[in-house]
Backbone as CSV, one residue per row, in Angstrom:
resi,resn,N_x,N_y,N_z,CA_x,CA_y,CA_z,C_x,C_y,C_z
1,UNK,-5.154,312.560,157.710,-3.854,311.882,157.785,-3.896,310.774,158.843
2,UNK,-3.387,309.729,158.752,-3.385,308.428,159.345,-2.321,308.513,160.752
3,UNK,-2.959,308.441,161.795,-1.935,308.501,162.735,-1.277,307.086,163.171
4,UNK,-0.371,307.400,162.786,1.165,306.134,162.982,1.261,305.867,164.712
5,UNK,0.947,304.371,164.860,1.275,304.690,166.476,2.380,303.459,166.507
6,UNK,3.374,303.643,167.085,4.973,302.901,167.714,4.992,302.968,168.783
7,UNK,5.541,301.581,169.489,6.589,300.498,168.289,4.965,300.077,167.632
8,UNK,4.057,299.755,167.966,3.199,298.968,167.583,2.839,298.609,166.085
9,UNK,3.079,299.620,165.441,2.979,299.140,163.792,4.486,298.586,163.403
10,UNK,5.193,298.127,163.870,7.016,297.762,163.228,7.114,296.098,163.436
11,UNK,5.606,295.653,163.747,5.834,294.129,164.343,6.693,293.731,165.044
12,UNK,7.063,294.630,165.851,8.358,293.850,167.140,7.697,292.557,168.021
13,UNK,8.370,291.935,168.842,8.324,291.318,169.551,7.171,291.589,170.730
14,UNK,6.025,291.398,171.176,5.534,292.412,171.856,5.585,292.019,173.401
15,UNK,7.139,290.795,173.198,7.118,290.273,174.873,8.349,290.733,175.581
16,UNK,8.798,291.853,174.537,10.167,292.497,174.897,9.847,293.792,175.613
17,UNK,9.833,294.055,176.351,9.580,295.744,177.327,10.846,296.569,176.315
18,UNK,12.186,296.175,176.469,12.915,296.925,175.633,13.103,296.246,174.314
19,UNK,13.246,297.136,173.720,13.465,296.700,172.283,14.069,297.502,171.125
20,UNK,14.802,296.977,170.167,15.225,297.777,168.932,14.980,297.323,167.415
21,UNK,14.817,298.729,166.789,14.222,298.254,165.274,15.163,299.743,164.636
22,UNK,15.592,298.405,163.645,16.313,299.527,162.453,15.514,300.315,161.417
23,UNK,15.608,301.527,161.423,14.395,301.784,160.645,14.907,302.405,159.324
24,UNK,14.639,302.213,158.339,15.190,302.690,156.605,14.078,302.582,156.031
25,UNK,13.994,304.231,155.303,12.954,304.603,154.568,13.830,305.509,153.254
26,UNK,12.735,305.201,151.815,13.075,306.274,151.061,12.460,307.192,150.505
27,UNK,11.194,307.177,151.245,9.925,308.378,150.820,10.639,309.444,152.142
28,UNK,10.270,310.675,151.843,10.192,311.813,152.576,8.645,312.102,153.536
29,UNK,8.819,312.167,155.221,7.444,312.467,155.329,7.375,313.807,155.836
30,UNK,6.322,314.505,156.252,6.035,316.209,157.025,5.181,315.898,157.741
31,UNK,5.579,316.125,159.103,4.671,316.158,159.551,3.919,315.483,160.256
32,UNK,4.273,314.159,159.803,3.172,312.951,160.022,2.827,312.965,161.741
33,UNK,1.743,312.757,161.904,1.433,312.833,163.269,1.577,310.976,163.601
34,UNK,2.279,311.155,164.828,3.115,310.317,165.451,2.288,309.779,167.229
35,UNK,2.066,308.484,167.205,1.828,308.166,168.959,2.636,307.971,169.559
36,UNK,3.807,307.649,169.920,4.233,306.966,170.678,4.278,306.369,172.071
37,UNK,3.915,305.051,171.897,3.249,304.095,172.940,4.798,303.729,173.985
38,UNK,6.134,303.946,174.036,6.990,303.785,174.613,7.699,305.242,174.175
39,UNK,8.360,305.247,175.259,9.569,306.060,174.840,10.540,305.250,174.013
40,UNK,11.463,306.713,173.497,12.020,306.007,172.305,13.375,306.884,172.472
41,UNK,14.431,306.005,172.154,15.300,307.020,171.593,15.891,307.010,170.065
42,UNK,16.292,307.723,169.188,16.006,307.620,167.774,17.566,308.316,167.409
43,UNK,18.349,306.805,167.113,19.454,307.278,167.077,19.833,307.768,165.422
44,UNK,19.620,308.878,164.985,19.815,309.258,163.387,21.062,308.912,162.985
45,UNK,20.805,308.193,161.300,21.936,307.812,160.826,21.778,308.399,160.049
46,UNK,20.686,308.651,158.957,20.981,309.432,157.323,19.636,310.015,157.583
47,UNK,19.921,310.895,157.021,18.770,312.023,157.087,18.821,313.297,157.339
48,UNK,17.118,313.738,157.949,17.502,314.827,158.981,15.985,314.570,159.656
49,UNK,15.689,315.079,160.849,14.489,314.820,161.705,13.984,315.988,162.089
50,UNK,13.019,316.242,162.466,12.403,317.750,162.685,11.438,316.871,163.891
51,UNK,11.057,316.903,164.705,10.016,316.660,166.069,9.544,318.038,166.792
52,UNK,7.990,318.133,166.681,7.285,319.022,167.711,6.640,317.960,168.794
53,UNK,7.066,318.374,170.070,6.050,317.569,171.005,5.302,319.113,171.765
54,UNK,4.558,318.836,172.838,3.658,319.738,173.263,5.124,320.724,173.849
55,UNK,5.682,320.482,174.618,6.592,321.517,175.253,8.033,321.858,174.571
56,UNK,8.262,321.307,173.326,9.494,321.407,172.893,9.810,320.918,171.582
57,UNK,10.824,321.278,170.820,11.072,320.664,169.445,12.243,320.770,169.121
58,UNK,12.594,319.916,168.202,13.904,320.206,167.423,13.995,319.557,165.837
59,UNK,14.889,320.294,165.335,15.420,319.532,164.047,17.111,319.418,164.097
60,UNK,17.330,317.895,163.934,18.912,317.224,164.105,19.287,317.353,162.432
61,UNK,20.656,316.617,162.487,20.962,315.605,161.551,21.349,314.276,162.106
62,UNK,22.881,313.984,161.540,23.010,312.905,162.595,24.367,312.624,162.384
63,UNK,24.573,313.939,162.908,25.128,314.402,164.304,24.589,314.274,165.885
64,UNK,23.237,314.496,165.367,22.872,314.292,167.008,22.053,312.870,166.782
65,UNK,21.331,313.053,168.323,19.827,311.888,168.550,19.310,312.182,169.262
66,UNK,17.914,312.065,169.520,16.926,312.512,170.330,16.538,311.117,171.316
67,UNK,16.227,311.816,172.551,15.545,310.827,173.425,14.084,311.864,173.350
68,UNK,12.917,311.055,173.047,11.568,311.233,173.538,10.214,310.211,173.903
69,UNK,9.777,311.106,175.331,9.136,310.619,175.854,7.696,310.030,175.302
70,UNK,7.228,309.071,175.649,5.768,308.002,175.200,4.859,309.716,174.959
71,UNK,3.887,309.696,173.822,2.863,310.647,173.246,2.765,311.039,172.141
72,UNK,1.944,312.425,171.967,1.836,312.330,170.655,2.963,313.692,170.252
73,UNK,3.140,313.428,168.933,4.376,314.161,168.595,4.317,314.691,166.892
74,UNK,4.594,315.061,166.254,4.528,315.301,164.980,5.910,315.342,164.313
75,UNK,6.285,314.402,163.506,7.766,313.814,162.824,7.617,314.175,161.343
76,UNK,8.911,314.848,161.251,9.542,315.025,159.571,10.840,314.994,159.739
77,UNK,11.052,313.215,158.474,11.679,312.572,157.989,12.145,313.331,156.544
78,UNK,13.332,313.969,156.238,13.998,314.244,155.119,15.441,312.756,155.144
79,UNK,15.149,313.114,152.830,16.420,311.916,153.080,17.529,312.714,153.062
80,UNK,18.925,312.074,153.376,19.932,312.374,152.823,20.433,312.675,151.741
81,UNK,21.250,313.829,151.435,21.532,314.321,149.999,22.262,312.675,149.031
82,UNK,23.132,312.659,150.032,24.251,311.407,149.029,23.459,309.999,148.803
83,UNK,22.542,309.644,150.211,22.296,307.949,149.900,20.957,308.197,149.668
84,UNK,20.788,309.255,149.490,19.195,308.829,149.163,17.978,308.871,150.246
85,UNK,18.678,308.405,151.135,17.249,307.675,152.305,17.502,308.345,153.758
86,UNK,16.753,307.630,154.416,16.409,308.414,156.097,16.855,306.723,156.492
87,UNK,17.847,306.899,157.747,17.721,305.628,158.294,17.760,306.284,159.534
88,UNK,17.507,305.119,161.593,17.118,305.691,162.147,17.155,304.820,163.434
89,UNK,18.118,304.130,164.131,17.649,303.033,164.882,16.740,303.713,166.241
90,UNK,16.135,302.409,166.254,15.273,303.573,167.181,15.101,302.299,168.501
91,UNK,15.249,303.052,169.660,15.467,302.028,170.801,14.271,302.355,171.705
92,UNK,13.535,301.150,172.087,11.863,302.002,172.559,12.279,300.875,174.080
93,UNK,11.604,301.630,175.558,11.621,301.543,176.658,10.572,301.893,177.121
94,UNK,9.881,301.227,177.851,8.886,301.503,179.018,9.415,303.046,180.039
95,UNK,8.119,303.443,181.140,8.055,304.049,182.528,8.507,302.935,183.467
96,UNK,8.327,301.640,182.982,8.375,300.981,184.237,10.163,300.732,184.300
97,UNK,10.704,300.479,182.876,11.708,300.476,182.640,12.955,301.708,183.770
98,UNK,12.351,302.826,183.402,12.830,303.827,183.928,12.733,304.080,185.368
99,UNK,11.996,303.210,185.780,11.549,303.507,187.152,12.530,302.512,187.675
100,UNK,12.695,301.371,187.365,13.466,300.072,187.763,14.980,300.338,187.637
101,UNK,15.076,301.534,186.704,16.207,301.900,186.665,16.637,302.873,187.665
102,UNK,15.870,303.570,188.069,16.137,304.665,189.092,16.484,303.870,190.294
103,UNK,15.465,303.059,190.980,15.809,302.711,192.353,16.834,302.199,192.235
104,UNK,17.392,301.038,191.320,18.102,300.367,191.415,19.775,300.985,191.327
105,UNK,19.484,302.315,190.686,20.989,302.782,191.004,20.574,304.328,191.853
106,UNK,19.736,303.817,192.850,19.482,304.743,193.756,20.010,306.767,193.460
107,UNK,19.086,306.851,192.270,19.199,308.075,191.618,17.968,309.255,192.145
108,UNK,17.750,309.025,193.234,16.655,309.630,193.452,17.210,311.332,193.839
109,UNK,16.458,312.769,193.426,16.922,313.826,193.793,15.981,314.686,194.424
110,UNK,16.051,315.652,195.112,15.692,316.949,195.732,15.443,318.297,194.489
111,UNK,16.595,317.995,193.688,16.943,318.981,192.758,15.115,319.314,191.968
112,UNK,14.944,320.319,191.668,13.497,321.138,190.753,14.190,320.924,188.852
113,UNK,13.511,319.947,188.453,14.126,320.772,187.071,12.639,320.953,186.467
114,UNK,12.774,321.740,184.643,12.744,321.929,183.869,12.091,320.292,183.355
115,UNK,10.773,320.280,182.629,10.503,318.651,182.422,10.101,319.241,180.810
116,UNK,10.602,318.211,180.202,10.541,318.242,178.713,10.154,317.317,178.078
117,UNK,9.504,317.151,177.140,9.537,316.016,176.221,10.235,315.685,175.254
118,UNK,10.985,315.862,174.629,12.065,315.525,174.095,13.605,316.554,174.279
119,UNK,14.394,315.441,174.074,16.020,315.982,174.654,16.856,315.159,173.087
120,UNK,17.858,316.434,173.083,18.583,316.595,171.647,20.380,316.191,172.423
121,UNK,20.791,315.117,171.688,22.576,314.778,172.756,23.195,314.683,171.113
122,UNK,24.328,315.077,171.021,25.553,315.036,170.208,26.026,313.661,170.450
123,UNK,26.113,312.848,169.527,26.814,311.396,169.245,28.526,311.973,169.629
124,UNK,29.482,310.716,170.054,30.761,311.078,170.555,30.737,309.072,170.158
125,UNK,32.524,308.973,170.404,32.714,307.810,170.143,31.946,306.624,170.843
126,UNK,31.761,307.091,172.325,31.148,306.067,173.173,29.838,305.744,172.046
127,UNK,28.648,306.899,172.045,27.847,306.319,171.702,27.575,305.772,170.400
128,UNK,28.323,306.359,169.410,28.315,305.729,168.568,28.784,303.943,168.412
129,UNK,30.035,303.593,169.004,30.071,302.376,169.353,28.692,301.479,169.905
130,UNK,28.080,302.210,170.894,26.734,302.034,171.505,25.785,301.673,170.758
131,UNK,25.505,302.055,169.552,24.609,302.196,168.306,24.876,301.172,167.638
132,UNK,26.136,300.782,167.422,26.845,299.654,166.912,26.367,298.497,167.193
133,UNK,26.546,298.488,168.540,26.103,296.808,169.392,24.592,296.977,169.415
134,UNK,23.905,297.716,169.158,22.764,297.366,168.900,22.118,297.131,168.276
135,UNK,22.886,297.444,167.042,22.435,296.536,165.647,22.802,295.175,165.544
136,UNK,23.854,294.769,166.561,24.317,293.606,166.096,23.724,292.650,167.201
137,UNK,23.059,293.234,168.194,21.977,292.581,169.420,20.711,292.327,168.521
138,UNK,20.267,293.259,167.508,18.923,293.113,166.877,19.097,291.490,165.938
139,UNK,19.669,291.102,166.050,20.117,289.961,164.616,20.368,288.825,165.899
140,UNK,20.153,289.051,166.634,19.975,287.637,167.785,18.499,287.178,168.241
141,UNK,18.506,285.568,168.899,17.064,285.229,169.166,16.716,286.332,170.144
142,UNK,15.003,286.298,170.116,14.495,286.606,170.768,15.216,286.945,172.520
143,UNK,15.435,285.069,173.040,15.962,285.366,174.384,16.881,285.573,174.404
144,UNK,17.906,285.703,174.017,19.127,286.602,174.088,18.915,287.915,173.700
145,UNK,18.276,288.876,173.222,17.626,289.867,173.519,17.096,290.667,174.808
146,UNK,16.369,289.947,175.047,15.529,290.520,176.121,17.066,290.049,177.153
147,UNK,17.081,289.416,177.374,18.558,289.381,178.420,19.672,290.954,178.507
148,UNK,20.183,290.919,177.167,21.206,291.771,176.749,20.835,293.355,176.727
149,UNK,19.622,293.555,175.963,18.990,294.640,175.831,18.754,295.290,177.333
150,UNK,18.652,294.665,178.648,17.899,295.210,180.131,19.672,296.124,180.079
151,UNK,20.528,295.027,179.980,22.089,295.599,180.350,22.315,296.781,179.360
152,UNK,22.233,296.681,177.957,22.291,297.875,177.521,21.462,299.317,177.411
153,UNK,20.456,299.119,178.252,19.536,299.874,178.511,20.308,300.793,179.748
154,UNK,20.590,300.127,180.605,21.752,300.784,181.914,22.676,301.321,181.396
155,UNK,23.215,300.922,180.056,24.665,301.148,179.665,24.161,302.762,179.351
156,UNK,23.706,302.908,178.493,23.456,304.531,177.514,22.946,305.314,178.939
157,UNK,21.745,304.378,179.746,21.096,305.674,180.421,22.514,305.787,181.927
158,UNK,23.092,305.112,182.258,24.466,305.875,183.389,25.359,306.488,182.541
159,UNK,25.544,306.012,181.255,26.232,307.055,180.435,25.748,308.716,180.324
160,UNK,24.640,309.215,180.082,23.991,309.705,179.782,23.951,310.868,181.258
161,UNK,23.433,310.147,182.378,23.282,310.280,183.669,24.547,311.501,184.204
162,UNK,25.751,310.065,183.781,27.046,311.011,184.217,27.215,312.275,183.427
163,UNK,26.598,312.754,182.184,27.229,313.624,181.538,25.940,314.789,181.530
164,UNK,24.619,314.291,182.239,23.832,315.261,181.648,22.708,315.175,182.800
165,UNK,23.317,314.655,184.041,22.275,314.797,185.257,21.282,313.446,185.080
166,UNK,20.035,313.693,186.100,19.045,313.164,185.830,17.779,313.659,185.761
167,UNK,18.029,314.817,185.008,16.805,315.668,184.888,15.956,314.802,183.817
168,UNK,16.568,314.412,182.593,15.879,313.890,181.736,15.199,312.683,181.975
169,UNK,15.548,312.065,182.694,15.151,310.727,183.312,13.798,311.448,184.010
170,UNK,13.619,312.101,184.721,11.872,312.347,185.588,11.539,312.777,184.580
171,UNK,11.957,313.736,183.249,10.818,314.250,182.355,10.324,313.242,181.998
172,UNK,11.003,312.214,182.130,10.299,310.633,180.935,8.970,310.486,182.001
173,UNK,9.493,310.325,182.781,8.143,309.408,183.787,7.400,310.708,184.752
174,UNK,7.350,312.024,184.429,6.604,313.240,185.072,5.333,312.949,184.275
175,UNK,4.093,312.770,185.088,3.330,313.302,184.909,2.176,313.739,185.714
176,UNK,3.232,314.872,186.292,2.503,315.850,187.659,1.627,316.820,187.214
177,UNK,1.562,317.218,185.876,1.194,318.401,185.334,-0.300,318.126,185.016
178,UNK,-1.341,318.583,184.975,-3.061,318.779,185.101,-2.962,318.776,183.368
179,UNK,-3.947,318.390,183.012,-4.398,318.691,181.999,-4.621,319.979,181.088
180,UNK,-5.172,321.155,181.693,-4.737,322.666,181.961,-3.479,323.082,181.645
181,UNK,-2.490,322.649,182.577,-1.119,323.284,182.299,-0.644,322.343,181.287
182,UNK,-0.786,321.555,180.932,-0.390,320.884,179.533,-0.764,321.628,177.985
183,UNK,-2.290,321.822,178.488,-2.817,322.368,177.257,-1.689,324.009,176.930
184,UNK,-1.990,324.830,178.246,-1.100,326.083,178.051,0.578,325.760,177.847
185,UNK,0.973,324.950,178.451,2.225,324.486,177.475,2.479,324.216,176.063
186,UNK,1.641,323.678,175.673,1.807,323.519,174.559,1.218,324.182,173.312
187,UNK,0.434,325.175,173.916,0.019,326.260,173.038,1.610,327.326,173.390
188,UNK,2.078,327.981,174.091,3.009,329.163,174.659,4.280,328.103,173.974
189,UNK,4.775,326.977,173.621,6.030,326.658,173.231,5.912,326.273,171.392
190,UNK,4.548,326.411,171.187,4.642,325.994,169.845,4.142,327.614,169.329
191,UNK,4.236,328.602,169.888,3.280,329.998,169.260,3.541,330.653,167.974
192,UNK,5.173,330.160,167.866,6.119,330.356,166.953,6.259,329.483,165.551
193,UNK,5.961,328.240,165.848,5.881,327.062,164.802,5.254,326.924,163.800
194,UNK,4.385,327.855,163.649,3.355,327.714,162.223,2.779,326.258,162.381
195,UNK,2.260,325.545,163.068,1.310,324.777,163.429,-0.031,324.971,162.794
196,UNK,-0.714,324.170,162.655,-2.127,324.219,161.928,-2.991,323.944,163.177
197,UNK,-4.080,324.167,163.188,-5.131,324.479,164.754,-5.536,322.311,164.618
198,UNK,-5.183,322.002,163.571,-5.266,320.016,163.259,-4.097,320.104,164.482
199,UNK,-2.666,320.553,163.714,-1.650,319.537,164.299,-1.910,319.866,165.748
200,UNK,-1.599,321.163,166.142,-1.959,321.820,167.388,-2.957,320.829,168.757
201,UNK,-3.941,320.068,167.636,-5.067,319.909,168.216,-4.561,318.086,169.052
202,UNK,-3.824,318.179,168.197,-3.270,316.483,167.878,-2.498,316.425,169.006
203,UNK,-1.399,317.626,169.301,-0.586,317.521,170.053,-1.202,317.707,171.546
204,UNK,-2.486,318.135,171.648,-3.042,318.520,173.011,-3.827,317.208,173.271
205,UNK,-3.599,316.186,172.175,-4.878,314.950,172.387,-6.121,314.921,172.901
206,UNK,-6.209,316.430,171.301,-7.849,316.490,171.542,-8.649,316.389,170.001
207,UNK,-9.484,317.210,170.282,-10.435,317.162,168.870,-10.452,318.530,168.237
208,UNK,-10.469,318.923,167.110,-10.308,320.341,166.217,-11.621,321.417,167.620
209,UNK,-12.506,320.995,167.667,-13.753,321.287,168.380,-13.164,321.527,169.539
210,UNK,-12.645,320.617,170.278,-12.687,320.556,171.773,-11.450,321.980,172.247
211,UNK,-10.374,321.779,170.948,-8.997,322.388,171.152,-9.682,323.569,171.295
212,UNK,-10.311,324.244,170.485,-10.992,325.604,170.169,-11.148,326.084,171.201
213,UNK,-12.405,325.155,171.778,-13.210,325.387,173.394,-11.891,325.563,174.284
214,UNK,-11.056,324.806,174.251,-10.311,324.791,175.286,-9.516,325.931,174.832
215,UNK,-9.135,326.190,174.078,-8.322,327.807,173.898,-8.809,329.128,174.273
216,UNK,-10.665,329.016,173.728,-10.762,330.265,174.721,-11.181,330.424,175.443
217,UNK,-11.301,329.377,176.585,-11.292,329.364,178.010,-10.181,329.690,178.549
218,UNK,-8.891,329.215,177.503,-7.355,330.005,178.633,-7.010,331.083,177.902
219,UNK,-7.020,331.723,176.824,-6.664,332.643,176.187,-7.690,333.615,175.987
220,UNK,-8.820,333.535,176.179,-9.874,334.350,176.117,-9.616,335.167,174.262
221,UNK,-9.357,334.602,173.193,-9.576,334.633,172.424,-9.126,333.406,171.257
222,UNK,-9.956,333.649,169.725,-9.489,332.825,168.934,-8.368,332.322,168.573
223,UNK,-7.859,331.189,168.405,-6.691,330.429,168.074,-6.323,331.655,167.115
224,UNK,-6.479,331.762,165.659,-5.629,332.388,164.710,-5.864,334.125,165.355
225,UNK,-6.733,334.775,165.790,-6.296,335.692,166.117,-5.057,336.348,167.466
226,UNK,-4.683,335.717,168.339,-3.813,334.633,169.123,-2.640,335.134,168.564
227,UNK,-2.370,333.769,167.712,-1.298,333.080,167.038,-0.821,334.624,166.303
228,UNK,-1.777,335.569,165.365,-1.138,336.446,164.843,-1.302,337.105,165.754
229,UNK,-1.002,337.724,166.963,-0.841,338.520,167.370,0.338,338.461,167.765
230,UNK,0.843,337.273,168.612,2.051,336.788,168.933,3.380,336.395,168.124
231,UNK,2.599,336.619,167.043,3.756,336.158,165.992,3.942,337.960,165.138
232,UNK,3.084,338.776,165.017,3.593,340.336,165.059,3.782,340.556,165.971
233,UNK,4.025,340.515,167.137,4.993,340.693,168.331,6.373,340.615,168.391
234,UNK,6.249,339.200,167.518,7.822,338.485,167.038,8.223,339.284,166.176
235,UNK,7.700,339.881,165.059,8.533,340.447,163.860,8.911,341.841,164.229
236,UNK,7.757,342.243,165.240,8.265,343.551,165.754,9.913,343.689,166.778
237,UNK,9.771,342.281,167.376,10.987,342.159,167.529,12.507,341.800,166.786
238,UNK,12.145,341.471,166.058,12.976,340.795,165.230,13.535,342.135,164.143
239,UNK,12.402,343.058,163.874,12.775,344.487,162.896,13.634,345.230,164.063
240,UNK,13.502,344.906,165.332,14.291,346.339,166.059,15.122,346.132,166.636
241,UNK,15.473,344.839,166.649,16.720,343.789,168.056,17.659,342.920,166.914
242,UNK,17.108,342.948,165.608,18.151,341.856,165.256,18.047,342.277,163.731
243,UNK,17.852,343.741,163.695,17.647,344.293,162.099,17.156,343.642,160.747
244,UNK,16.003,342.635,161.007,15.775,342.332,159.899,15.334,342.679,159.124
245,UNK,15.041,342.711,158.071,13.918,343.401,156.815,12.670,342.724,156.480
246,UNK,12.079,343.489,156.644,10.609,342.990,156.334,10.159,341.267,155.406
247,UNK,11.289,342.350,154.057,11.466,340.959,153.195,11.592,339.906,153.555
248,UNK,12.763,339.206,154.786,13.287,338.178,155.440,12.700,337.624,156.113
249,UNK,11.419,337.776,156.704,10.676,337.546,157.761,9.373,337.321,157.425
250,UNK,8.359,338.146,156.586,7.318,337.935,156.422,7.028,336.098,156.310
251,UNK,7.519,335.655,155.907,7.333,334.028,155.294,7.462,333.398,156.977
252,UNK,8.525,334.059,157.407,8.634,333.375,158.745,7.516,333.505,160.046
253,UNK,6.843,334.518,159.587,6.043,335.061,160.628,4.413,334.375,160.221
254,UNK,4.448,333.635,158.955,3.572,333.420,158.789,2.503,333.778,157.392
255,UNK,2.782,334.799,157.108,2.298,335.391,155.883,2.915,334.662,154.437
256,UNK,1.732,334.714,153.875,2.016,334.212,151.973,3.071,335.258,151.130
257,UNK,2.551,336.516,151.632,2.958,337.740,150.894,3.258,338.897,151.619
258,UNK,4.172,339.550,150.931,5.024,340.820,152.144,3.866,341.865,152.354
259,UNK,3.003,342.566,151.356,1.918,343.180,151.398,0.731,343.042,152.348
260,UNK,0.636,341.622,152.662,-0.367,341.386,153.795,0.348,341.700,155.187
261,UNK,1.425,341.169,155.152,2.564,341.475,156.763,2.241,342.876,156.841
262,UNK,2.559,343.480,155.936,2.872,345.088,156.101,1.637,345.306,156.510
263,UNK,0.558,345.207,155.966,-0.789,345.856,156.631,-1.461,345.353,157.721
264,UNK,-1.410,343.840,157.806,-1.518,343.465,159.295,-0.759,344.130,160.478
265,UNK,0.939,344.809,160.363,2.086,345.170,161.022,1.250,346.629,161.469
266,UNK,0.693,347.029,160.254,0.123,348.527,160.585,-1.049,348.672,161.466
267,UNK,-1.984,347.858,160.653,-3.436,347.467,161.729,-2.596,347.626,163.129
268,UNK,-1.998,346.840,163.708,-1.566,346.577,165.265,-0.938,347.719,165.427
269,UNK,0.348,348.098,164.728,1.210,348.917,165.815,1.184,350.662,164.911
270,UNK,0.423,350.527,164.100,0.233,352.145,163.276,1.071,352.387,162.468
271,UNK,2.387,351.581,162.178,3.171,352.249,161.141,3.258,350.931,160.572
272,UNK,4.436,351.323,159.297,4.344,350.166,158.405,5.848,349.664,159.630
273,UNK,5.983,348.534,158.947,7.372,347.759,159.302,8.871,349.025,159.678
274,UNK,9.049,349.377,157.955,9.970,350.366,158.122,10.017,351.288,158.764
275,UNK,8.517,352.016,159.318,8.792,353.236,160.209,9.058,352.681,161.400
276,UNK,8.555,351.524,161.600,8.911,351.093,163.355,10.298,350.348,163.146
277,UNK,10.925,350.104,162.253,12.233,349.520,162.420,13.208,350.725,162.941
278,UNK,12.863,351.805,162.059,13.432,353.715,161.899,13.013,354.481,162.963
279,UNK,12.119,354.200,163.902,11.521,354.999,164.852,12.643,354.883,166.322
């Protein structure tokens, strides 16, 4: 699969640090493994979006929008039932951007957070208006752009600021974390995802080979033996904390067929599903 890297394939301007591109599609994609060379924020209009990055994921509609940080990421684009299509403005910003923004409204903190790569916000009138003027900034020259765009760049992120801290702002520009604790991040937040040991590999920005090596040096065992262990962990939880049935879950946990769950379920914990749901 062809990895898509942005803004750089959308032919933008490439003398604009900030910038916006309307994006409308009517193919459906899964999956597609994604670079992103700026941060972006991806304001959804029709569709729905699904994003895994190494420490975090979500799937919107649009209702919401995602801010995420410059890397690699894995995107699925569904269209909308009524129009047909996925549309998507998508507003891409530099570190340096963010940094120029910090001093300058002297946002600096003490506070420890939580650093993420992508963050999920509910649209409200402000921003939607917000979304507005930036379609209608995209349809101007060049230099009136780059002028307007620095100001509306302040506008969303003190908006944003006031309602939601500035934690999200250092996740953009953190990168305190070793190579090591990246890799174990992003194996421990995706364990659940049904990931392929490709996408997995993509998201650690490595090689099918290298990911391997590097897994069982921190896990001291194989990727798929791993993955199912942790994921019958899950169903074992899921049969005794939240009553599910075997039926409901097998697909979720990973398995083709309920017959294989059940005997993998037994291999590990000695009974079938039902006796440990009943026990």
């Amino acid at each position: 699969m062809k990895i898509i890297t942005l803004p750089d394939e959308l032919n933008l301007n490439s003398s604009l640090s900030i910038c916006v591109y309307d994006y409308e599609s009517t193919k459906e994609i899964s999956r597609q493994q994604i670079l992103l060379n700026k941060n972006t924020f991806s304001f959804l209009q029709e569709g729905t979006k699904e994003v895994f990055f190494d420490n975090s994921s979500y799937a919107i509609d649009n209702s919401q929008f995602l801010l995420m940080k410059s890397g690699h990421c894995l995107m699925t684009e569904k269209l909308s039932n009524i129009a047909e299509q996925y549309r998507s403005i998508l507003f891409f910003f530099s570190n340096e951007d963010v940094l120029k923004f910090i001093r300058k409204f002297e946002l600096n903190s003490n506070e420890s957070f939580t650093f993420y790569s992508t963050y999920s916000f509910d649209y409200d009138f402000f921003i939607k208006r917000f979304v507005d003027s930036l379609l209608d900034i995209s349809k101007l020259s060049t230099s009136i752009q780059q002028k307007i765009l620095d100001s509306k760049f302040e506008e969303i992120m003190l908006y944003l600021v006031e309602f939601k801290g500035v934690g999200f702002l250092y996740s953009i520009i953190n990168n305190r974390d070793t190579q090591s604790q990246r890799f174990i991040q992003t194996i421990e937040s995706n364990q659940l995802n049904k990931l392929s040991i490709k996408e997995l590999s993509f998201l650690s920005n490595m090689s099918v080979s290298a990911f391997k090596r590097e897994f069982v040096k921190h896990f001291h065992s194989s990727p798929g033996k791993w993955f199912q262990e942790k994921r019958l962990e899950h169903s074992a939880f899921l049969l005794k904390n939240k009553s599910k049935r075997p039926s409901d879950i097998y697909e979720e946990i990973g398995y083709e067929n309920l017959s294989n769950f059940i005997q993998a379920f037994k291999i590990k914990f000695g009974v079938t599903p039902k006796q440990y749901q009943s026990s």
